[in-house]
C-alpha positions, 0 to 999 in steps of 0.5 A: 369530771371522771377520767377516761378509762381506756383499753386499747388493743390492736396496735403495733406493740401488740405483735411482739412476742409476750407481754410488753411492760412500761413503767407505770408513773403512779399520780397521787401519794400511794396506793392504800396499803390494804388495796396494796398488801391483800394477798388474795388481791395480789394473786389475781393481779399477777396477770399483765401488772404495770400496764399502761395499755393492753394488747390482744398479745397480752390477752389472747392466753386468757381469751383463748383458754377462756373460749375453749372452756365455754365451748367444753362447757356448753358442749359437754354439758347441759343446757342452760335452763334445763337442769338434768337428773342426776344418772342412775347408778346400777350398783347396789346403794351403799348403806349407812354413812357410805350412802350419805358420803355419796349423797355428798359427793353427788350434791357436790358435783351437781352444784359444780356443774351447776356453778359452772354453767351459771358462769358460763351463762354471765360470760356469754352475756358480756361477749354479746355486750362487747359485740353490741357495744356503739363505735365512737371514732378515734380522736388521736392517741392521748397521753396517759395523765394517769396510769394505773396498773395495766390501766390508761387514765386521762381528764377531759371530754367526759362530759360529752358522753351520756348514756345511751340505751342498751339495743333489744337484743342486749336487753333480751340477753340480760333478761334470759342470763337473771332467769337462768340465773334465778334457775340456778340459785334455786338449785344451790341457794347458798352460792354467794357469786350467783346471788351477788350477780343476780343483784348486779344485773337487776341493777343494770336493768334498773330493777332496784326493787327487785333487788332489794326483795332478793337480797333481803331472802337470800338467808342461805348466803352469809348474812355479811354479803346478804347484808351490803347487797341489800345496802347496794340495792337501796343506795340504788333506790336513792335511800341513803340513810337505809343504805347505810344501815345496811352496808354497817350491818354487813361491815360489822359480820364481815371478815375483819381484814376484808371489811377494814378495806371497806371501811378505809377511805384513804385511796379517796384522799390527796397525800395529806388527807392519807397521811392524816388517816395513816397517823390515826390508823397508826395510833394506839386507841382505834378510836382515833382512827374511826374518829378521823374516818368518820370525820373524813365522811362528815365534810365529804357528804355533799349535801346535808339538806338531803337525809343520808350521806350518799357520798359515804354509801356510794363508796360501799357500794363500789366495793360491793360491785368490785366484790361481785366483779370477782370471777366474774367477765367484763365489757373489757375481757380482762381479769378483774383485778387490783387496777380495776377495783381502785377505779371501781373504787375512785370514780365508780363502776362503768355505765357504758363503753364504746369501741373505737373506730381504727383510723384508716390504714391501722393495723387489724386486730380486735377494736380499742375499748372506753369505758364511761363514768356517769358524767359530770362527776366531781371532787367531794372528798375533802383535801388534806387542809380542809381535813387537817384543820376543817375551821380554818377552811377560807372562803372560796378555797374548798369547791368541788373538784372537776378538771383532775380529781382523785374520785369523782361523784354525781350526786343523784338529787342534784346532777347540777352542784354550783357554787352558791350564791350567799353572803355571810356574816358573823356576830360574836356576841361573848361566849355566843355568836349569831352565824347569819347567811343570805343565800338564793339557788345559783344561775347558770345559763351555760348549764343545764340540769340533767334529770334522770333517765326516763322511767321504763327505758333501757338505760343501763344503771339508771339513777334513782329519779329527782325528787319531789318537794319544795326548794329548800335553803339551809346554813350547817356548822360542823363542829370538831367532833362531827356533830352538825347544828342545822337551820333550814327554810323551804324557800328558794331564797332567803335568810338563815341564821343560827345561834351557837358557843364560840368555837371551831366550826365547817360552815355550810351555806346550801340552796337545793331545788329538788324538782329541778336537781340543782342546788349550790353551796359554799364550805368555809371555816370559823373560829371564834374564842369566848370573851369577856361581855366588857371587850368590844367586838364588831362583827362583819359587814353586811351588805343590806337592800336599800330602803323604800322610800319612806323606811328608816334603816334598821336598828336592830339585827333582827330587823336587818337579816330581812332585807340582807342581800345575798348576793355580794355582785354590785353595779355601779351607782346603785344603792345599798346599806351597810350593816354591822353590830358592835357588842362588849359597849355600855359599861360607862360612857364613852364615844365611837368613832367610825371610818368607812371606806372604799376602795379597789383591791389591792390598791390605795385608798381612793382619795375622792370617786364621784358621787360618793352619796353621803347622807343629804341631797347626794351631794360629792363627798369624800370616799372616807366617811367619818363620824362619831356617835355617844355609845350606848348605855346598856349593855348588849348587841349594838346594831349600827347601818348606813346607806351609800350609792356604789360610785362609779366604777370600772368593774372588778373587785372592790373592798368596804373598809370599816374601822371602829374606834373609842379612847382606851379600846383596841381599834376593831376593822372589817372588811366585805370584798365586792365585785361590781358588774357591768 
């Protein structure tokens, strides 16, 4: 969920002379340092720092002076559109380097005439935009829960808003500011602003094709700019893996201060996951730094059954945005500023705004303003823990943010991302384990899958549409040096399983339905340790289908991963098979002994449940099952399985308790937690 960024103006405050400063309580650990230390972002953030709120007082030196220079402007000047010769001059012509000084001086003044006007072309389009933008009623004062700088940040109510088209006239409007703006460019080709708000309104009006042409022709700019301003028109189209192409070309040419900026993910993360970066920014090798960076990339991409790291890309291209923003009017008329880019920057550019309608009584004035992310954003950058020690991620801790994130993103293919589905299981076998998971696309009744806005509409920025394809399910292991081993299925659901070292891994389980732009996933930790082939191991619980009539239980993990179960939600007296493999036996003769148990969490063993179905006639049984069987004789994977009937019980969280035992070996436990439902 994207915070509610809001601009007020009209209140009482706002009629006391000069500026009115408040403390700003910055929430989260600091601003980056090169957000912070940049000495051109600090000059032009001069202008009403440490707001919470702004004030047309705060303001009106900025607008006025801003009015007057666009009427001195529009009436002393040209028209825009229509581009006047220069005057004839009756002196005689200058000779030699003379004439070629005056050439000079003539072109120079012509392109700043020129620039001027194209800026007084793009201010214009925002007044009207603020003009037109839709009233949305005043829902009472809330407290910020973030400020930052003159800025007023607070969670909550986002997802109510979606985005509407822009009315006619506003269409119209942006449709004659590209043609003047096209004129303009035309006259001085190589003016990086004029390029950079040609791509920016292309892409507003959804015209991502177009942009990219444009940015892939305009030589006479600095091949840097021209280069993310390609990478943003592709990010725009949904082509991630150019995109990154792109915006990488243009980091490597940039200015290097600036593109250390770009590069920087700090102001993304928590304070431990900016006190792992700064560390590694802090070292002697750079190397270490660029390692930890692209580590930081490697766990935020949300999807790695989609080609590309949209996350990575959004976050270039949000600088590129900032950048054009420079100079440049807003839907709030205020100065862009270092307040403005980290919002830009966190949770990405405005889609749309509203003005609030003054409640009754209120004092005049010009109306309150809410700019609006895309909706349903959420958290993907990994939390400092994840960050610091990526395999000792437990089971359920990392899910995607959404109540107070420090940045938020909607990924495009898949506006709905739930938790997934899926059940997973390891089996260590020495120096080598099996990682296997069962998994199915998540279900959720509450929530419908937003797809993309309609072809053709006027929907400001619209996003690149849902993809075609089948649905896919697929199971990552991101290793310590962020190279990812893969294994995908196109199928809705199913079983995916891999073979792998003993190591550290990030284990990602996920099921995506591109067509419908839902998918779901689970992030967790593995850490394994290579052992020698004679020390006995037991893998996990699984939790198996049970058997038709007439099959036998599997023998062979093979042929259990097929009826392997993924779900670990369980009603009470049904059946089911429990799995596990034992490996490291067959190197002399010796007995196993095995206890299987079940039990509530967090309480006592149950001493007896009724209609703990053992084996024969579903005959009562004791809860604790016992038996002892002669080990095998060759060496290798065993596979063991046994069928049960979930006695019945009141609903909530229950654990299967498995305990391996043989004279001379160290006793081996596993547990599988299970929730049983109504």
């Amino acid at each position: 969920m994207a915070p509610n960024l809001r601009v007020d103006f009209g209140s009482e405050v706002a009629k006391r002379k000069g500026p009115v400063f408040r403390s700003s309580l910055y929430i989260g650990r600091r601003y980056n340092a090169s957000l912070r230390d940049s000495k051109t972002r600090a000059l032009r953030s001069l202008a009403l720092a440490v707001m919470v709120r702004i004030h047309p007082g705060q303001l009106c030196w900025f607008s006025v002076r801003l009015r007057t220079l666009m009427a001195v402007a529009y009436a002393c000047g040209t028209p825009l559109g229509l581009w006047a010769a220069p005057a004839s001059s009756t002196l005689p012509a200058p000779r030699g380097s003379a004439v070629l000084q005056a050439q000079a001086e003539e072109w120079s003044a012509d392109s700043t005439r020129i620039r001027s006007q194209a800026e007084d072309a793009q201010g214009r389009f925002e007044r009207i935009r603020g003009q037109l933008l839709p009233y949305a009623w005043e829902e009472g004062r809330r407290p910020c829960e973030e400020r930052i700088g003159r800025l007023c940040l607070w969670y909550g109510g986002e997802d109510d808003w979606e985005p509407v088209p822009d009315p006619p006239d506003l269409v119209e409007a942006r449709d004659e500011l590209l043609t003047t703006l096209a004129g303009a460019a035309d006259r001085i080709p190589a003016d990086e602003w004029i390029v950079g708000q040609r791509i920016r309104y292309l892409g507003e009006a959804g015209r991502w094709e177009d942009a990219v042409r444009l940015a892939r022709t305009c030589g006479a700019v600095v091949s840097s700019w021209c280069s993310v301003l390609e990478g943003f028109a592709l990010h725009g189209m949904g082509r991630y893996e150019a995109a990154l192409g792109s915006f990488r070309r243009g980091l490597e040419t940039m200015d290097p201060e600036e593109a250390r900026k770009w590069w920087d993910p700090t102001v993304l993360l928590d304070g431990k996951g900016s006190d792992i970066l700064e560390d590694a920014a802090e070292a002697a090798d750079e190397r270490e730094w660029e390692a930890a960076r692209a580590r930081v990339w490697a766990l935020a991409d949300p999807l790695y059954l989609v080609a590309g790291n949209d996350r990575e890309s959004e976050h270039y291209a949000r600088w590129t945005y900032s950048k054009m923003s420079d100079d440049a009017r807003n839907a709030w008329a205020m100065r862009w500023g270092d307040d403005l880019e980290e919002v830009a920057v966190r949770y990405g550019w405005d889609r749309g705004w509203e003005r609030i309608r003054s409640t009754f009584g209120a004092v005049g004035g010009l109306p309150n303003v809410i700019g609006h992310q895309l909706p349903g954003g959420k958290e993907f950058m990994p939390p400092g823990q994840v960050l610091e020690s990526p395999s000792s991620t437990a089971s359920g801790v990392w899910v995607p943010e959404e109540k107070r994130p420090r940045s938020t993103h909607v990924p495009a293919y898949a506006p709905t991302l739930l938790p997934g589905v899926v059940q997973v299981a390891l089996f260590q076998r020495g120096d080598s384990m099996v990682v296997a998971a069962a998994t199915e696309l998540p279900t959720n009744p509450d929530t419908v899958p937003k797809g993309p806005l309609p072809a053709g509409s006027s929907f400001p920025w619209p996003q690149p549409a849902l993809l075609d394809g089948p649905e896919q399910i697929g199971l990552f292991l991101v290793d310590e040096a962020g190279r990812i081993k893969r294994t995908s299925s196109s199928l809705s659901e199913g079983i995916v399983h891999i073979a792998v070292p003993t190591g550290k891994y990030l284990l990602s389980v996920e099921a995506w339905a591109p067509e419908k732009g839902l998918a779901g996933r689970i992030r967790q930790g593995i850490t394994t340790e290579a052992l020698p082939d004679d020390v006995a191991t037991l893998s996990d619980l699984i939790l198996l289908h049970s058997p038709y009539v007439g099959d036998t239980l599997p023998q062979t993990l093979a042929s259990a991963l097929s009826s392997m179960r993924s779900s670990t939600r369980l009603e009470a007296t049904r059946q089911l098979a429990l799995g596990w493999e034992v490996f490291g036996l067959g190197w002399r003769q010796e007995d196993v002994a095995f206890q299987l148990s079940f039990r509530k969490e967090g309480g006592s063993f149950f001493g007896r449940i009724g209609r703990w179905l053992g084996f024969g006639g579903g005959q009562e049984a004791p809860l604790q099952l016992e038996w002892s069987e002669r080990a095998p004789s060759e060496i290798g994977p065993w596979f063991r399985s046994v069928e049960v009937t979930i006695p019945e019980v009141d609903p909530g969280k229950y654990v299967f308790r498995l305990e391996v035992t043989a004279r001379g070996r160290e006793g081996l436990v596993r547990t599988r937690m299970v929730e049983i439902v109504p």
